[in-house]
Every structure is written in structure tokens, then in C-alpha cells.
N, C-alpha and C positions, 0 to 999 in steps of 0.2 A: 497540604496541611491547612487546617482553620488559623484564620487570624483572630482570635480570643487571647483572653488571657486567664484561659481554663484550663488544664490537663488535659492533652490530645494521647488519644489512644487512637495507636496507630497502626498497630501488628494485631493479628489475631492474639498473637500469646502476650500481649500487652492490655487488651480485654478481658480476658480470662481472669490473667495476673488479678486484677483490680475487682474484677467480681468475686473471685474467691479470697482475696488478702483485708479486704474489708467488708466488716459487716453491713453496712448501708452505702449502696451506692445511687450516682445518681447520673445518668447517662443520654447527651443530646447528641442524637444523630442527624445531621443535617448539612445545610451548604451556607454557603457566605450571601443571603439572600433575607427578602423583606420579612416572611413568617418566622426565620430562624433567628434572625439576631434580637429580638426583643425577650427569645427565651436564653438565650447566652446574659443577654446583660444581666435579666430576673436570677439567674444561679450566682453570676459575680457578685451580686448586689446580696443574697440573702447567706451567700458559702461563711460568710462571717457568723451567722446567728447560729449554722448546725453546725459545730466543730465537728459532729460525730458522725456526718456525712460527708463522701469523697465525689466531688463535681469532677466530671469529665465530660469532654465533647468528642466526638469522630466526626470526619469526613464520610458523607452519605455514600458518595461515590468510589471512594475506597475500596478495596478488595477485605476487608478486615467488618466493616460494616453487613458481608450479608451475613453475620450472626444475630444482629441483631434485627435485619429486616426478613431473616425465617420464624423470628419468635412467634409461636400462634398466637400471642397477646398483638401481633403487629399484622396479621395476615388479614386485618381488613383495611389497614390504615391507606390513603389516598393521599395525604400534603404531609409536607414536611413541618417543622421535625418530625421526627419519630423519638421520645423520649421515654425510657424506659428507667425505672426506679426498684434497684435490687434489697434484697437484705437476707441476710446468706446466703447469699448463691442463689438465690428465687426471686423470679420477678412475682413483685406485692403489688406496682402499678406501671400504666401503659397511657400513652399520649397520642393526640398527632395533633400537626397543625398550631397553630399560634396558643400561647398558653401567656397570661399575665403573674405577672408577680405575685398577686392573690390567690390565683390559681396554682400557681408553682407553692407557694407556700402549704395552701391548705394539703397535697397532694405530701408533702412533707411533713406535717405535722402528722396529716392520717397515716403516713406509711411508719415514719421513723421517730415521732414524739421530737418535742421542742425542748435540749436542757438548760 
């Protein structure tokens, strides 16, 4: 398990669970490592301003993760993370690699509006 202090999805049907039970979601798959934890803190740091989006993280390495690393939104991706941003059950946007806080936001605003 990730040491965050985001929503770890951990089972397959604990993934699902969360992309079908909320409308906007928002999803970092990754390891406890230099590219990934700057996008963990950017979601801790911004999960206050989208109430109406649900932050979770996975373990890359996980058995639960290759849903998300068959996404053809992710079939070209090379670093980690891999961050994928749902809203009803469809991926709207796809990441890889180090993302900033500004980056994370605008990707939020454009996917899921700011209320």
C-alpha cells in the first residue's frame, strides 16, 4: 500500500467501486518514488478546493493497477505516474510522468469545473 494520505484503491472491485459511485474521479497510479510523490501531495493539497471530486491513489505494482495501465488513454505512457481523471465512468483525461500543482489543477478545472 501507498504511504499517502489519499484513498488507496486496492482491489479491483474497489476501483470500479469508485469510478462508477462517483461522478468525477481522480486517480494516481504510481510508487512511493521522486516523479510520484509531488503528484500525491499536488491532489492532498488541491482535494480541499474540488469537494466534487474523489482523490485516490493505487499501487503501480499492484495486481488491481493493470486496469488502469490497459487504458488506451495509457498505452503510450513510459514514467510514472500514470494519472487518469474519470467522470462517469469515462476517462476525460490521461497523464504520465511528473505533473505540478498547476498542472493538476488546470487538468481539473478543464475536466470537472471549479465550485
Amino acid at each position: 500500500m501507498l504511504q499517502t494520505n489519499l484513498q488507496h484503491l486496492e482491489t479491483h472491485d474497489s476501483l470500479m467501486e469508485a469510478i462508477q459511485k462517483h461522478e468525477n474521479v481522480m486517480i494516481c497510479c504510481g510508487r512511493m518514488g521522486p516523479m510520484c510523490l509531488p503528484v500525491y501531495a499536488a491532489m492532498a493539497d488541491l482535494r480541499p478546493e474540488y469537494p466534487h471530486v474523489a482523490f485516490f491513489d493505487q499501487d503501480f505494482d499492484g495486481t488491481a493497477a493493470d486496469y488502469i495501465q490497459g487504458l488506451p488513454e495509457c498505452s503510450a505512457f513510459m514514467g510514472l505516474p500514470f494519472t487518469v481523471y474519470f467522470k462517469n465512468g469515462r476517462v476525460v483525461a490521461a497523464t504520465t510522468s511528473l505533473q505540478s500543482s498547476k498542472q493538476v489543477r488546470a487538468i481539473l478545472d478543464r475536466s470537472f469545473g471549479n465550485v
